[in-house]
LORO-786134 format. One record per residue (C-alpha): residue in one letter; x, y, z. Coordinates in Angstrom, 2 decimals, always signed. Layout:
<rs>
r A, x X, y Y, z Z
...
</rs>
This chain:
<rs>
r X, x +45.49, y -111.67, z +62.55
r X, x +45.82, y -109.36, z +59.53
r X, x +43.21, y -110.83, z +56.55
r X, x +43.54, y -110.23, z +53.00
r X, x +40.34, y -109.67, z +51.60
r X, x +39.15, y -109.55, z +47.52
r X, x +36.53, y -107.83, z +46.53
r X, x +33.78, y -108.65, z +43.95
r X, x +31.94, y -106.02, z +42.06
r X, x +28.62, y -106.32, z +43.83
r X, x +29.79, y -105.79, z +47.08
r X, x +30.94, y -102.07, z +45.41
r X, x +27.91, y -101.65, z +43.89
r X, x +25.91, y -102.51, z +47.01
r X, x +28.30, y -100.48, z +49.77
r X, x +30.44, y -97.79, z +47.83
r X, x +32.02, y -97.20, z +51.47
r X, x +32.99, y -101.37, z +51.93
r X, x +36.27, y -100.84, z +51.10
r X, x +36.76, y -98.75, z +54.64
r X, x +34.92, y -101.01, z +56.62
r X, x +36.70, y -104.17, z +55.40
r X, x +39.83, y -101.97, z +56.28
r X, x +39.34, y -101.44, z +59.93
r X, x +41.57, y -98.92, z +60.59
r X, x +44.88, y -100.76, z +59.74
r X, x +43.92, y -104.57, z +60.24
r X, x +43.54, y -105.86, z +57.17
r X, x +44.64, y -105.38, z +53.33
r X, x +42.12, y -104.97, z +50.65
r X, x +42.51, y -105.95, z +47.01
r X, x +40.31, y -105.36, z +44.02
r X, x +40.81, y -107.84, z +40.34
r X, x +41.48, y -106.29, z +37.47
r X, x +38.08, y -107.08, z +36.07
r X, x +36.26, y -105.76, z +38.94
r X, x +37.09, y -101.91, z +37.55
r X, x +36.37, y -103.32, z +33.67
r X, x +32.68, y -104.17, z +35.15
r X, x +32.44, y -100.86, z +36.75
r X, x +33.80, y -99.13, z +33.43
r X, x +30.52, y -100.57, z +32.04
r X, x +27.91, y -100.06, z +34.90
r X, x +28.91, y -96.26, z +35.24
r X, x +27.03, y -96.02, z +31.95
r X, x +24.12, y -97.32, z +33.62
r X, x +21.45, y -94.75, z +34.35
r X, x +19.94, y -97.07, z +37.47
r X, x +23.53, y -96.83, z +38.98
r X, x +25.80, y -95.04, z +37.47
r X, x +25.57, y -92.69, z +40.66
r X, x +26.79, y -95.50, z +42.83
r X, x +29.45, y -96.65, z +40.41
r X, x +31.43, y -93.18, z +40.91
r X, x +30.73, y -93.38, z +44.72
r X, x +32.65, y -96.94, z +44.62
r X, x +35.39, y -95.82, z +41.93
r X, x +35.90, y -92.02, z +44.12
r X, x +36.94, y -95.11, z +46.84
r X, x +39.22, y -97.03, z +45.57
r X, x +40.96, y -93.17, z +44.17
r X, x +40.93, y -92.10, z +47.60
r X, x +42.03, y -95.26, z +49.19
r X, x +46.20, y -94.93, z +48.42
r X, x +47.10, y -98.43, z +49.92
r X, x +44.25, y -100.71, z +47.89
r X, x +45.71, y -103.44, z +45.88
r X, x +44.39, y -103.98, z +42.27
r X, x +45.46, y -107.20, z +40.56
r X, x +47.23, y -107.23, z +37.35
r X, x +45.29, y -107.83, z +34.40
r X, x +45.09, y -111.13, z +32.61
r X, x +45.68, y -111.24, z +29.00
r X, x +46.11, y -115.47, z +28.24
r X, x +43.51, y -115.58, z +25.38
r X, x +42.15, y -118.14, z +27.59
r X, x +40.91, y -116.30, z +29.96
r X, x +39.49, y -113.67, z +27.36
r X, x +37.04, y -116.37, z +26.78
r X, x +36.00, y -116.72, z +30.56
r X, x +33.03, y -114.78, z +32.14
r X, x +33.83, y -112.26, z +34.47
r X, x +33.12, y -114.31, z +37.68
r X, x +35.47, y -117.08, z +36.13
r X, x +37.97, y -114.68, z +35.40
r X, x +37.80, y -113.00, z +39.37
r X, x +38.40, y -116.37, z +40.10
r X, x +41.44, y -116.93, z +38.10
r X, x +42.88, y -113.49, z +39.02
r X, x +42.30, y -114.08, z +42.82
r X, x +43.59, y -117.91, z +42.60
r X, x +47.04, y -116.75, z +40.62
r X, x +47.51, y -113.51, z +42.13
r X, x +50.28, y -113.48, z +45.14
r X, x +48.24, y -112.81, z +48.06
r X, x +48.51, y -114.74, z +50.84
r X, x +45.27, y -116.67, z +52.06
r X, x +42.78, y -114.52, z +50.01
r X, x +39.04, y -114.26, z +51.23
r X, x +37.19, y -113.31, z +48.38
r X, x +34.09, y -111.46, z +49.36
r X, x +31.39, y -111.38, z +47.16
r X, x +27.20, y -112.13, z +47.46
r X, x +26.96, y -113.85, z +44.53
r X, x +25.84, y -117.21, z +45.59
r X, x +26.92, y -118.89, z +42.43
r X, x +30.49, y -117.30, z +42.70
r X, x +30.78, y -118.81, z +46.18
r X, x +29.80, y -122.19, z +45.03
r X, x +32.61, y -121.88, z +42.25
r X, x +35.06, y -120.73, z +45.12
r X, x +34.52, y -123.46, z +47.10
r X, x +35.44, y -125.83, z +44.08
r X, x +38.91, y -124.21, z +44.21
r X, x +39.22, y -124.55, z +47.64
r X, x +39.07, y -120.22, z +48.02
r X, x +37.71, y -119.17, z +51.07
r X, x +34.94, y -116.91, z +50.43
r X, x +32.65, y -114.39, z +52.49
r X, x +29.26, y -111.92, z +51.82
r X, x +29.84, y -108.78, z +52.91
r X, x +27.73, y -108.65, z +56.38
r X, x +27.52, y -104.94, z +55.95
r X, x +25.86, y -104.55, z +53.12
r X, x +22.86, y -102.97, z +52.07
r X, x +21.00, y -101.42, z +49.23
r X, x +21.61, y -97.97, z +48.21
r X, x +19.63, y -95.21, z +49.82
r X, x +20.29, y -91.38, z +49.00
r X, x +20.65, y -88.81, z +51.57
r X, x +17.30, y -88.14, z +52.44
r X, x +16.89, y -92.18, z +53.32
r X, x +20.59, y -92.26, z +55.66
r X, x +19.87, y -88.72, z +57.43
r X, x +16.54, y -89.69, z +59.26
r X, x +16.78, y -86.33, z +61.06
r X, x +18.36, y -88.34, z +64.39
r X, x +22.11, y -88.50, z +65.18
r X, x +23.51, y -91.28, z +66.98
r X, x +24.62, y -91.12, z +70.41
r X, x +28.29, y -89.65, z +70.33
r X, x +27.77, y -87.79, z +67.71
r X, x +27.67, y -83.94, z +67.48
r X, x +24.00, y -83.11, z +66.53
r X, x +22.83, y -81.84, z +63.68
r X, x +21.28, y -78.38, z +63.66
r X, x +17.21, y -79.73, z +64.02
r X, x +17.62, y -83.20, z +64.45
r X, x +16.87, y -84.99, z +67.04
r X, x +18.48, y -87.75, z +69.09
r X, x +17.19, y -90.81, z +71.73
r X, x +18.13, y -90.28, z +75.19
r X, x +17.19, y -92.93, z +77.69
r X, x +14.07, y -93.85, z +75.42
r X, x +12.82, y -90.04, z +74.55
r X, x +13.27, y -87.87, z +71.76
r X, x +14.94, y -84.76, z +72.53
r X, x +15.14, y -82.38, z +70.05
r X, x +18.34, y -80.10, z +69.19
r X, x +17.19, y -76.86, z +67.61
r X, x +19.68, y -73.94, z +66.74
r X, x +18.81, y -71.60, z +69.40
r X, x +18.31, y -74.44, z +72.57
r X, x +17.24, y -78.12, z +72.96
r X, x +13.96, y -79.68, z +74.42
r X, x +12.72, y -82.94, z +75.32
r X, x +9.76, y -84.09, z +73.61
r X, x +7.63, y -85.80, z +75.71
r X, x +3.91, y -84.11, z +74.75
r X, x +1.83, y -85.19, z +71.51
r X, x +0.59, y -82.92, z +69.12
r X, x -2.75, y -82.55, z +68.06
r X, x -3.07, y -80.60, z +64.90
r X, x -6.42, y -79.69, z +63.50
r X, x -8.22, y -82.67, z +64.86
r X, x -5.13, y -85.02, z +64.02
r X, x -3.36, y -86.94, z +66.41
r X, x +0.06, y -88.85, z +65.82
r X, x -0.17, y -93.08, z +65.49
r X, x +3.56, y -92.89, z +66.44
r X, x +6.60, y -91.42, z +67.60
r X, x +7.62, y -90.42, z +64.22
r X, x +4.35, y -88.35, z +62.85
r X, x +4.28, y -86.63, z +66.19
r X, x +8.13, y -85.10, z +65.57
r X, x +6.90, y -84.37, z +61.69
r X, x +4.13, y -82.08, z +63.26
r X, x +7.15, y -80.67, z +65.76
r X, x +8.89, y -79.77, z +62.75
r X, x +5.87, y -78.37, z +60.48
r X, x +4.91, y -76.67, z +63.69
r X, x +8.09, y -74.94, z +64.69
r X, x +8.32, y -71.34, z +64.29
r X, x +12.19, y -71.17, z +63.80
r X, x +12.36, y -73.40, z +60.80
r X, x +11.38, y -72.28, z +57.71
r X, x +11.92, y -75.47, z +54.99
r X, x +10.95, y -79.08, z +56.64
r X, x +11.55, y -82.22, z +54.12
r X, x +10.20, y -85.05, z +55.01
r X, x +10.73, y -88.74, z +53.17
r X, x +8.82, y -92.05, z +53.18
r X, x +7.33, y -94.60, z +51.80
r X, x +3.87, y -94.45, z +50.91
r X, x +1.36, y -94.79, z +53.60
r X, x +3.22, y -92.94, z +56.20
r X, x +1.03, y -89.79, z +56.46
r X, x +3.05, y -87.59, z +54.91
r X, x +0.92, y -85.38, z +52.94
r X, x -1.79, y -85.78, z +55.55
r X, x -0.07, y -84.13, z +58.47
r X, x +1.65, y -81.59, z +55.78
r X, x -2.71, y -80.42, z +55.45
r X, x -3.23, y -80.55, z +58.82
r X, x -0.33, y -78.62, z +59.67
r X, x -1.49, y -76.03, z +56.87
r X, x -4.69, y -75.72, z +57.76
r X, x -3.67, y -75.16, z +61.58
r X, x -1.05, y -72.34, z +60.77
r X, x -2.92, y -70.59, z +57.76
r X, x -6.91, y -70.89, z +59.95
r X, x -6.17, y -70.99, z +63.35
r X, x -3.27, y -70.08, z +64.29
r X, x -2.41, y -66.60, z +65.97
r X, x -0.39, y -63.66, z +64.95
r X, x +0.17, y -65.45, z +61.97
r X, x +1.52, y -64.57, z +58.39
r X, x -0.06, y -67.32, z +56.77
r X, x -2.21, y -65.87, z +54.04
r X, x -3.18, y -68.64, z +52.02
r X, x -1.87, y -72.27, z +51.68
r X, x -0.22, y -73.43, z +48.19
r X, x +0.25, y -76.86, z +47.00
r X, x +2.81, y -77.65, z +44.22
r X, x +3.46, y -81.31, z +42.18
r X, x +5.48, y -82.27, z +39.77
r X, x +3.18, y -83.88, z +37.36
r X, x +4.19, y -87.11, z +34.88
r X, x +1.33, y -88.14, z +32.56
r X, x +0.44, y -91.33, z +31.20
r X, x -2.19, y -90.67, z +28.19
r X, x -3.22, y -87.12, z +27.41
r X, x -1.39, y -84.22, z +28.59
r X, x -2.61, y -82.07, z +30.53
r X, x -2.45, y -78.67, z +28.41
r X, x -4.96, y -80.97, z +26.46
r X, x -7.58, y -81.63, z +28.50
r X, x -10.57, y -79.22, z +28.97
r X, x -11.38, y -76.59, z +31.88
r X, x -9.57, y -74.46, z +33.96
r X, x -6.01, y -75.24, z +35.36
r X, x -7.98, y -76.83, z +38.40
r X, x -10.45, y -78.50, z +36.07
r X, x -7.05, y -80.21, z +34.72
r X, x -5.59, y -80.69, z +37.67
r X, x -8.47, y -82.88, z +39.11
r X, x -7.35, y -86.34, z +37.94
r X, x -3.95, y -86.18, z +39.57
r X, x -4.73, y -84.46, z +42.75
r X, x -7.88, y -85.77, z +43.87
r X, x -6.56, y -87.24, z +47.06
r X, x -5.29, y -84.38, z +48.10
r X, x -9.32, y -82.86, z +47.77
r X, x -9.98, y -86.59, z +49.55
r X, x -7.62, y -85.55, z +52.34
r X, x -8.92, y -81.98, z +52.73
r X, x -12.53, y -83.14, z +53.11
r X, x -11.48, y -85.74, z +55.97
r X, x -9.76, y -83.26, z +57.64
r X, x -12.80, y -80.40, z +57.07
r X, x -14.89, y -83.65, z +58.45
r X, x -12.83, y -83.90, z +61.88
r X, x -12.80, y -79.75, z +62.00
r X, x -14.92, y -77.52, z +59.77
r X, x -12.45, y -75.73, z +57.13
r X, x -15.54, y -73.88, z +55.38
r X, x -12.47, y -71.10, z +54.29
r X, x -10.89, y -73.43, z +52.45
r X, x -14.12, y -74.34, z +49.99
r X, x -16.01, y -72.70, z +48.29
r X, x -19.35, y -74.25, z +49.03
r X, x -19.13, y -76.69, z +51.76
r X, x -22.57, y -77.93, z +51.35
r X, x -21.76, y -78.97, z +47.50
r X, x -20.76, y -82.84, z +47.51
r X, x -17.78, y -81.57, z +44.96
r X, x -16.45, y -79.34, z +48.01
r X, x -14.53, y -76.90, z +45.39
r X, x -11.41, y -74.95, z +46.73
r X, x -11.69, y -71.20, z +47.88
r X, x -8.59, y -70.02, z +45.50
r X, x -8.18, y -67.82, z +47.68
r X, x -7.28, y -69.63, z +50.43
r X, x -6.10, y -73.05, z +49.05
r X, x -4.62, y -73.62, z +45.45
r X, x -3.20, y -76.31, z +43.75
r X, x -0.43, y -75.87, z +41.12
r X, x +1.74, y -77.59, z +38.75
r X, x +5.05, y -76.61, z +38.84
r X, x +5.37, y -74.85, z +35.22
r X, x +3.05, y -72.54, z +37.09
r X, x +5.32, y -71.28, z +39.60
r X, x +7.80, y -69.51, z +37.73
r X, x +7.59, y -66.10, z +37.63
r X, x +5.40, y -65.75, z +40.74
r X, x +6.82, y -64.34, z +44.68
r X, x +5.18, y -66.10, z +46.97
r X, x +4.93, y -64.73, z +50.22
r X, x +2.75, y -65.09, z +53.59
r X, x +1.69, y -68.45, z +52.99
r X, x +2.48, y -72.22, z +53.30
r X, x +3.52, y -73.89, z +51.08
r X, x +3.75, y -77.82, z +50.11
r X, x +5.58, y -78.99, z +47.76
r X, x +4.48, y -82.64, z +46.87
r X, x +6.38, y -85.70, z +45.41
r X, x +9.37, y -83.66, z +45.52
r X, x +11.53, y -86.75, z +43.95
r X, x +10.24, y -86.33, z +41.01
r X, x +12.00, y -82.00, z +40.33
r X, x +15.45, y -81.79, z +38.86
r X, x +17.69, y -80.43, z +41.11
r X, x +16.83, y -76.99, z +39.11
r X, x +13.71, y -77.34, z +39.25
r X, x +13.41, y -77.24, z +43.01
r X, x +16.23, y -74.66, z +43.00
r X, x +13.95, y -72.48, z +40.63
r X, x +10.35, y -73.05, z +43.20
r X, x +12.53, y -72.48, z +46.36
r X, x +13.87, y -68.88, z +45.10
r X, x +10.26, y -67.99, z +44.32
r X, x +9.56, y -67.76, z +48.40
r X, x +9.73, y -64.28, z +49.63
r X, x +9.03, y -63.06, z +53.10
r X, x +6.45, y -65.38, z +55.22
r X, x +6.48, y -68.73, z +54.00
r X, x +6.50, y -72.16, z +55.60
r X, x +7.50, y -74.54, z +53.00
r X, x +6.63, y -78.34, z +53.68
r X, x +8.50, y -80.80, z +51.07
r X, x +7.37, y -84.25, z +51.02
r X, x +8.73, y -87.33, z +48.65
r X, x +9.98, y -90.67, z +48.36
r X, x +13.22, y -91.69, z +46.45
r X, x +12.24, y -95.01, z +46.21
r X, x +9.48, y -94.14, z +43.82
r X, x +11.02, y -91.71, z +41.10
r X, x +9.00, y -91.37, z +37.68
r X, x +10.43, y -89.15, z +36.20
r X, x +12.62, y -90.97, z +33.66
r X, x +15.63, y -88.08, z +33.31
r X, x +15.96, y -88.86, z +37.76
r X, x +17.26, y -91.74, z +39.99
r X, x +17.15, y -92.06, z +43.25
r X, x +20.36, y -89.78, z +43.92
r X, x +19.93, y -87.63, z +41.51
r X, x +16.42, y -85.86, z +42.88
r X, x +15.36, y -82.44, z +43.86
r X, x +14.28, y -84.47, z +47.57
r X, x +18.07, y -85.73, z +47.86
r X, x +19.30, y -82.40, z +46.61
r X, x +17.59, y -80.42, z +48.99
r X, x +18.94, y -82.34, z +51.93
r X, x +22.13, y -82.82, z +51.07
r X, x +22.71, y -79.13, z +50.63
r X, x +20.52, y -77.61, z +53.19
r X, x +21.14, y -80.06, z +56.29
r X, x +22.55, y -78.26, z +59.02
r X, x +21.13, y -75.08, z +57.73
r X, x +19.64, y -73.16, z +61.41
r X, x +16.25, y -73.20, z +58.22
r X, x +15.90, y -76.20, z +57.71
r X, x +15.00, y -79.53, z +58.86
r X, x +14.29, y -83.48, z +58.03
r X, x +12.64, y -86.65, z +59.32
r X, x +12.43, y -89.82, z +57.70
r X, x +8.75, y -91.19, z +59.24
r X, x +8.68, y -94.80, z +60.01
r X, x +6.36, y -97.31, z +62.33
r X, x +4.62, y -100.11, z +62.76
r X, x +1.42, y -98.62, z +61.37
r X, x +0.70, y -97.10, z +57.87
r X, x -2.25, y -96.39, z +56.08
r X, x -3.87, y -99.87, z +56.70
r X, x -2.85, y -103.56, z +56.83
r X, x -2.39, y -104.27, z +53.38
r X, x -0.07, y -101.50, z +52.82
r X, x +1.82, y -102.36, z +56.58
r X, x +2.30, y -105.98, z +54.56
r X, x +3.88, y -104.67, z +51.38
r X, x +6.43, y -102.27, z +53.26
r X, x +7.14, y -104.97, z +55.77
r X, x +7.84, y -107.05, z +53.01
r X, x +9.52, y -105.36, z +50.74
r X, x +7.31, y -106.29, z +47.68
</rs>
């Protein structure tokens, strides 16, 4: 049986794409109030969503057969709020056996006064950009992306542009082994000789940055026949208190205060496998970085430079302007392995959202590129069990 369905302005705002679903193919009609697209001509404005807004108005453009209620003008319902006036809309409009869909709890309640059957949308789902949907797997069915990877009878197998491969060894990279599934493909990607640019996005916790070192130190110490020079790191850098170009010392001297895990991380890993070419003095208990091997930049100090024959990782990549990252990536010449690692849940910089990102950017234009690849890591374990109980959460 053919519904009718209404929609309220969160479930827009909370699945841009609803109005297809709802569709089905042909099955059902969908119909949008008149105040739903005055809300929307106010939240585009909004910096937190304004991104989404044109997602969910680029929708109802594209969809020719939606519905959109007249508007109301009765000075009475001027007055109303714009849940009461939804209702009022919905309730005099001429559809036949309306379902108003909405997950506003309160606006359900009110529905259910007027005797207006009413729905939440079972689909939906907060935002996530690009590099949060494309976890570098494709579903079954699906025609693969170029280095992604896809579950066949409980195994990864891995599709790269010149053949495919199942994955069923573990890496160990520079006295690091994988605590799941999902580091071990990371190293697969950071490892692979074909692709040149690997993103990778999660959470905090995850091991991101500490596999991106390992992987470093492997391909610019020990590996063979290999270009790898010297190994770069680059971070975006947003201060609270004094600015850096303040603060005495040397550019590493300022740097300290914002990258000292990263010194943390190289240690542990120098701990597990000597890395005396990456210090200067490994018997110091400050363990200073050989600048010629291992250097640590802000971005401001990338332009102008070529960088070639040597890995690079590009930290807290959510947090570069689309030009930004457009103006580091053009600075790689012959010989680089670029790592970029982020999280677009946790954007600082106040000019970005979590669309709007040099992360995103970078895999929404580069995915499928024979380059490039992507991996969203995930598990049951992060860095320890208080941080496993705030992701699990969602705190």
């Amino acid at each position: 049986m053919q519904k009718n369905f209404v929609l309220d302005t969160n479930v827009l705002i909370e699945n841009p794409k609803c109005i297809k679903t709802l569709r089905n193919g042909q099955d059902n009609n969908v119909h949008i109030p008149y105040t739903v697209l005055t809300e929307l001509d106010k939240l585009k404005r909004d910096p937190r969503i304004g991104h989404i807004v044109s997602q969910a108005v680029h929708s109802i453009l594209k969809d020719t057969a939606l519905s959109i209620f007249s508007p109301e003008f009765s000075e009475k319902h001027a007055t109303l709020n714009p849940d009461d006036r939804i209702l009022k809309e919905t309730l005099n409009s001429s559809v036949e056996s309306p379902i108003l869909v909405t997950n506003d709890r309160i606006l359900q309640i009110k529905a259910g006064i007027y005797n207006l059957k009413c729905e939440g949308y079972k689909e939906s789902y907060p935002f996530r950009s690009d590099s949060q949907r494309f976890t570098g797997f494709v579903e079954e069915g699906q025609n693969p992306v170029t280095n992604s990877f896809r579950w066949e009878n409980g195994i990864p197998v891995f599709h790269g542009c010149k053949s495919s491969k199942t994955i069923t060894y573990t890496h160990e990279v520079w006295g690091v082994k994988p605590r799941n599934i999902y580091q071990n493909l990371a190293l697969e990607l950071m490892l692979n000789d074909d692709i040149n640019l690997v993103s990778v996005q999660s959470e905090a916790g995850y091991g991101k940055t500490f596999l991106a070192l390992a992987s470093a130190f492997y391909l610019a110490l020990e590996k063979k026949d290999n270009p790898y020079e010297k190994v770069y790191l680059v971070k975006p850098l947003w201060e609270i208190g004094a600015k850096m170009g303040f603060l005495p010392g040397t550019v590493e001297e300022k740097m300290q205060p914002y990258v000292r895990y990263i010194r943390d991380l190289a240690v542990k890993l120098h701990e597990q496998r000597p890395a005396n070419r990456i210090f200067i003095d490994t018997d110091s208990n400050k363990f200073r970085f050989n600048q010629k091997k291992f250097e640590i930049l802000p971005i401001a100090y990338i332009r102008g430079m070529n960088l070639e024959n040597c890995v690079v990782i590009i930290d807290e990549m959510q947090n570069m302007s689309r030009s930004e990252v457009r103006s580091l990536l053009t600075r790689m010449g012959e010989g680089v392995k670029c790592i970029s690692l982020g999280d677009t849940r946790q954007v600082d910089n106040p000019y970005l959202n979590e669309s709007n990102n040099g992360l995103n950017w970078v895999v929404k234009k580069l995915k499928n590129n024979k380059e490039y690849a992507h991996i969203v890591l995930k598990g049951e374990r992060s860095r320890g069990p208080i941080t496993d109980m705030v992701i699990k959460t969602g705190l």
